[in-house]
N, C-alpha and C positions, 0 to 999 in steps of 0.2 A: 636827537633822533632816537636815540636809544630809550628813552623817558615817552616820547612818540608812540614808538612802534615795540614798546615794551607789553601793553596789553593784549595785542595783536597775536606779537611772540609767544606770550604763554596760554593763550586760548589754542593758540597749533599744537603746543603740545600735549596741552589737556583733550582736545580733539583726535589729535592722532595716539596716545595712549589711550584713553578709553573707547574711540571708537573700534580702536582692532579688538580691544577687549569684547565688546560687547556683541561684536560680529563672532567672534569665539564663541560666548556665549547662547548665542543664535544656532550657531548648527551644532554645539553639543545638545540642545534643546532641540534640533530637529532630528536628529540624532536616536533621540530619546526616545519622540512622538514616532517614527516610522516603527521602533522595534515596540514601541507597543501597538500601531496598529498591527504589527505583523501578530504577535502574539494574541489579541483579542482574535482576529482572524483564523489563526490556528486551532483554536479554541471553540471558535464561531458557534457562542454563545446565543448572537441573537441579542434583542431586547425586550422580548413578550412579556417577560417573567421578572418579579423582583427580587429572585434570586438568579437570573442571568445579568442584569443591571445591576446588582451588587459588587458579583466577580467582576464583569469586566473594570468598572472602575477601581475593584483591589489593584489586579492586573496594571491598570494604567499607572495609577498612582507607586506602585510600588515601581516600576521600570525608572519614571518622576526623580522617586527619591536614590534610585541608582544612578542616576546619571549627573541630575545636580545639587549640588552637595553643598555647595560654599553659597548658595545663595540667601536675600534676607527672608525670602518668601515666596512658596509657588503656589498658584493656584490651585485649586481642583480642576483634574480636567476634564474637558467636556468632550463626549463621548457621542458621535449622530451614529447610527446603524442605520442603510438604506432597508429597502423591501427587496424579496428577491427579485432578479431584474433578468430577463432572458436576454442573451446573447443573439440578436441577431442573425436572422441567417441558419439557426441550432435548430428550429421548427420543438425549441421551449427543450431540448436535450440537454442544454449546456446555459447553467443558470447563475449568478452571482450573487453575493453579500456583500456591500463595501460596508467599512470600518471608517471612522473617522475621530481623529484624537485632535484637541487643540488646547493651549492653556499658557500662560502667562508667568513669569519669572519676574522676582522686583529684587533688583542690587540698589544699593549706593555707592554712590559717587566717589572717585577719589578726590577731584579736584572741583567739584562745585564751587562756583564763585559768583558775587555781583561785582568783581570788581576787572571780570574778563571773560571773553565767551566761552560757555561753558555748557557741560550736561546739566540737569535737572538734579537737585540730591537725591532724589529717587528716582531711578531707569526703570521702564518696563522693558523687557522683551518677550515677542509670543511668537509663535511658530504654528504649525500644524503636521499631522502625516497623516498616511490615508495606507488602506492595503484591501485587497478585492479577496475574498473566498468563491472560487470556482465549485459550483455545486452540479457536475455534469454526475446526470444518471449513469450508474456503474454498473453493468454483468459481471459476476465473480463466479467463478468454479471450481469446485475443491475437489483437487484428484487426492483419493485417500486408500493410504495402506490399510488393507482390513485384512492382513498378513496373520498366521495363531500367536505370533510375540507381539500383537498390540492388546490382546488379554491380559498380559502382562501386567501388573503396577505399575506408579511412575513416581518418586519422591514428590511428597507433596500433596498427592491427588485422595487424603486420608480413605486407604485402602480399596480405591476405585481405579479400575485399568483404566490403561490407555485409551483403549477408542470409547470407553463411556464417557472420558471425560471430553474426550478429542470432538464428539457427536455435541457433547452440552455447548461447547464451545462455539461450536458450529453456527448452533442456535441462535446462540446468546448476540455473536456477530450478527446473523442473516437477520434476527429483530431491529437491529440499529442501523442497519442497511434501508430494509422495509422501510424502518421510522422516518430516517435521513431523505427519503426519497421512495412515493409510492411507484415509481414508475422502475427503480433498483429489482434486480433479479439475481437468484442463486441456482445456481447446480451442484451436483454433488456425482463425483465419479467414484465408486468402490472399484479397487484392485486388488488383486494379488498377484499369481504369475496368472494376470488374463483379465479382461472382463466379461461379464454375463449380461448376456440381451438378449429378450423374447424366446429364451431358451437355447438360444446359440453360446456360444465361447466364440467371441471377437476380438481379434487383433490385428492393429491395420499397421501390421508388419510384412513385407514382401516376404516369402519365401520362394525357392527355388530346388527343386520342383516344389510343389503346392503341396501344402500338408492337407491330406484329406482326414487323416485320423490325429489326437493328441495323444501322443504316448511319452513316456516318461524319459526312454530314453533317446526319443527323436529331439526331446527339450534340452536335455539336459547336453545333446551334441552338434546343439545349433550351432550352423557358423563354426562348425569344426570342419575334421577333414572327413567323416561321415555323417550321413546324413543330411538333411536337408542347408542350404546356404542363403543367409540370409541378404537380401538386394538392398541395399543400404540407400544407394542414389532412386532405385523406385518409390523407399517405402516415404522417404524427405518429400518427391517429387508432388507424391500423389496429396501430401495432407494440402484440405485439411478432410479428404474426403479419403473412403478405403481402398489401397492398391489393389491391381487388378489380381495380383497372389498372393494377396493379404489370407489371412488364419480365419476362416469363418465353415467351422461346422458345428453338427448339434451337440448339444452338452450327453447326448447317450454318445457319442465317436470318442468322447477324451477315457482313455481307459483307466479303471479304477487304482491303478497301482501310482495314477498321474491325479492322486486327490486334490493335491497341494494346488490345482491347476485353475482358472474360470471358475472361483467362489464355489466347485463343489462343496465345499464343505462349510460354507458359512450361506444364512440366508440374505439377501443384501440381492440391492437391485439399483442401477443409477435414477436418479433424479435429475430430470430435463429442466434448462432453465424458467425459472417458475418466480412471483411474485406472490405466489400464497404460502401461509405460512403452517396453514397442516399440509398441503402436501410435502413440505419439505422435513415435515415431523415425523414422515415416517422414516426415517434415519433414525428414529430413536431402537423401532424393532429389528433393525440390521445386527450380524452378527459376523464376527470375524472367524478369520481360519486358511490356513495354507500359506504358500510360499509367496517372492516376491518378486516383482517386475516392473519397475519403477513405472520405465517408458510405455508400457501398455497404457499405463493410466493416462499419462500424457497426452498422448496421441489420440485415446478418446477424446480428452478431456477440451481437447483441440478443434474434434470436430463438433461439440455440444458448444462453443463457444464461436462457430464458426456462424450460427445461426443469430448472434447475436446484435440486435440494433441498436444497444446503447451505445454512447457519445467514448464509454473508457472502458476497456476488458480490459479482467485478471486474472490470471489462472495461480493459483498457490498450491502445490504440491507436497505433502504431509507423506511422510515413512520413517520408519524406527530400526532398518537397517539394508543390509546389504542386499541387490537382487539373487535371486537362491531360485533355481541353482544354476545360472550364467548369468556370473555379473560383466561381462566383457561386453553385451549386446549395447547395454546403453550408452557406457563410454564410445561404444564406435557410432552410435547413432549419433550423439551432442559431439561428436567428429565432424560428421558427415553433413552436419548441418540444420537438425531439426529443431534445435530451439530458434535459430534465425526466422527460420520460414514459418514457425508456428506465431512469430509477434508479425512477423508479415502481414500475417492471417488476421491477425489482432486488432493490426494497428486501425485508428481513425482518423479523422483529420485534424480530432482533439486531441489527442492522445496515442504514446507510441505502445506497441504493446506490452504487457508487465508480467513477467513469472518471478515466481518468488517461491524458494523451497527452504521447506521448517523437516532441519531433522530429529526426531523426538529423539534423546537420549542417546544418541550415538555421533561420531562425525564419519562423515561416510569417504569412503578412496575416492571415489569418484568426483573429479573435479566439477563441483557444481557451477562454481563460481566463473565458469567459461559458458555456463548456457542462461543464466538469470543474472550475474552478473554480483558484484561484493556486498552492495546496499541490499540486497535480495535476498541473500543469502545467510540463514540464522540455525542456531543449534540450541536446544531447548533439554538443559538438564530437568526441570521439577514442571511442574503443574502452571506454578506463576507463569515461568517464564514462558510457557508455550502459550498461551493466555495473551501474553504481551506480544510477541512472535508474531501470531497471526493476526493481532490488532494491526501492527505495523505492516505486514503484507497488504491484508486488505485497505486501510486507509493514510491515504502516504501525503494529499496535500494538507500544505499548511496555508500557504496565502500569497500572494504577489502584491508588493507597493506598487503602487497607480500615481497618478501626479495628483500633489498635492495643491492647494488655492493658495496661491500669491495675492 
């Protein structure tokens, strides 16, 4: 019996030791192919170009030799890129890229044999992964300190201030935006303590009573126990449009000893969400000056984005220190609630909404990280890093695995 059912015997075991093997070796191999399609997708390279079809199969190939290691041989693998593909239902807003990795592993055998059932001396195993790039058009908004310490220097920036390089930056992003997607827009909010419109000083801050004049030291005793008090639940309430005792008079009412105030002292004017790219060039003639006020800029920056009918808004928020001279007002505003209601204001049906705040060169008291949240939140000692900073603000996917083909 044993002489019988001897052959039998050791094909079960040749089959149950190599087949768990080789099932192992199946999803370390699929394993492989997802993170490299997620990485091509992150990348989303494309395949126009024979230098995008180059990388991507570096990319593929090198994840390959990270993963399997011990084998006698793997394939090249083979790499499909769809076309962009609309989403359904998006009315072409909300666009995708799949990615497609698949390729082939060859082991030998431990126990091949013709003298009992057996594996082959050589095993193939192939697998596949797949990952989608969501290519929905983006409105982005840069609320920006144009404070007198962004003239400043900044390590790194080989002898070029802050906001020259903070405005190149800008650029350099809002072209790759353009490129990425002609239907992509940017805005651009300058503040200091205030912004300037059509010749006004606007701030869609409630006050109480209504400030009809800006004076230096109605500002500086905001939300004290004289002078005017600030309406924290109106001013949340009303975004993303102006409360009804919001700050709006003309730039002759703010008085001169209040320069620091409404960009008096610098030339600078906001730029409405736009998809051309000289208008948004003229950021480059803007010019800094005065003090600072984080949440003005916000709060505009809130409602130029409110207008906004792409598929994912961002608003990224840039300053290089403390609001001057009452920095208690925004802490009690990201109290009261206004970064909540300004992604309210944001969000889509694709996408929730995104602030993201880059502090050049300093880290600020103010807990930022309660109204934009940890992953949002970046401090930028030199040039590079701020560079990198608002890379990562403005573009945050990478990709999503899809199902793959069995």
């Amino acid at each position: 019996m044993f002489v019988l059912l001897g052959g039998f015997l050791l094909g079960m075991v040749a089959f149950g030791f190599e087949g768990s093997r080789f099932v192992m070796e199946r999803a370390r191999l699929s394993d492989a192919m997802e993170q490299a399609a997620l990485a091509l997708s992150a990348e989303d390279n494309g395949n126009l170009t024979a230098e995008a079809r180059s990388r991507n199969q570096y990319l593929a190939t090198q994840y390959f030799k990270r993963y399997m290691r011990n084998e006698k041989s793997v394939s090249s693998p083979n790499i499909s890129v769809s076309g962009v593909i609309n989403v359904p239902g998006s009315n072409g807003n909300v666009q995708y890229v799949e990615y497609r990795v698949d390729a082939v592993t060859t082991h030998d055998s431990w126990f091949s044999s013709t003298y009992f059932p057996s594996f082959n001396k050589v095993v193939e195993v192939g697998d596949n992964g797949a990952s989608r790039k969501y290519r929905s058009n983006i409105d982005v908004v840069f609320a920006t300190d144009f404070s007198g310490s962004m003239t400043d220097q900044m390590p790194g920036s080989g002898g070029n201030s802050k906001i020259t390089e903070l405005k190149r930056i800008v650029l350099k992003l809002s072209d790759e935006l353009y490129n990425y997607n002609v239907n992509n827009k940017v805005g651009f909010v300058p503040f200091n303590w205030g912004t300037s419109r059509d010749g006004r000083c606007k701030i869609a801050l409630s006050t109480n009573p209504r400030l009809n004049i800006i004076d230096e030291y109605d500002l500086r005793r905001l939300d004290g126990r004289e002078g005017a008090v600030v309406d924290y639940a109106a001013t949340v309430n009303a975004i993303p449009n102006d409360p009804i005792n919001g700050i709006d008079v003309p730039l002759s009412s703010v008085h001169p000893r209040s320069n620091w105030a409404c960009l008096l002292t610098s030339v600078s004017h906001e730029v409405e969400l736009t998809s051309s790219k000289s208008q948004l060039s003229a950021i480059n003639s803007m010019t800094a000056g005065g003090g600072t006020f984080v949440s003005s800029g916000i709060l505009r920056a809130a409602q130029v984005l409110s207008k906004s009918t792409a598929a994912k808004r961002v608003l990224v928020i840039v300053s290089d220190g403390e609001d001057d001279p009452n920095v208690k007002l925004t802490t009690n505003l990201i109290n009261a609630g206004m970064c909540e209601k300004i992604k309210q204001v944001m969000a889509t049906r694709y996408s929730v909404g995104k602030i993201a705040f880059v502090g050049v060169g300093y880290k600020p008291s103010t807990d930022w990280t309660k109204c934009v949240g940890v992953s949002n939140f970046y401090v930028s000692q030199n040039i590079a890093q701020l560079e990198e900073d608002l890379r990562r603000a403005v573009f945050e996917e990478v990709g999503h695995n899809t199902l793959k083909r069995f």
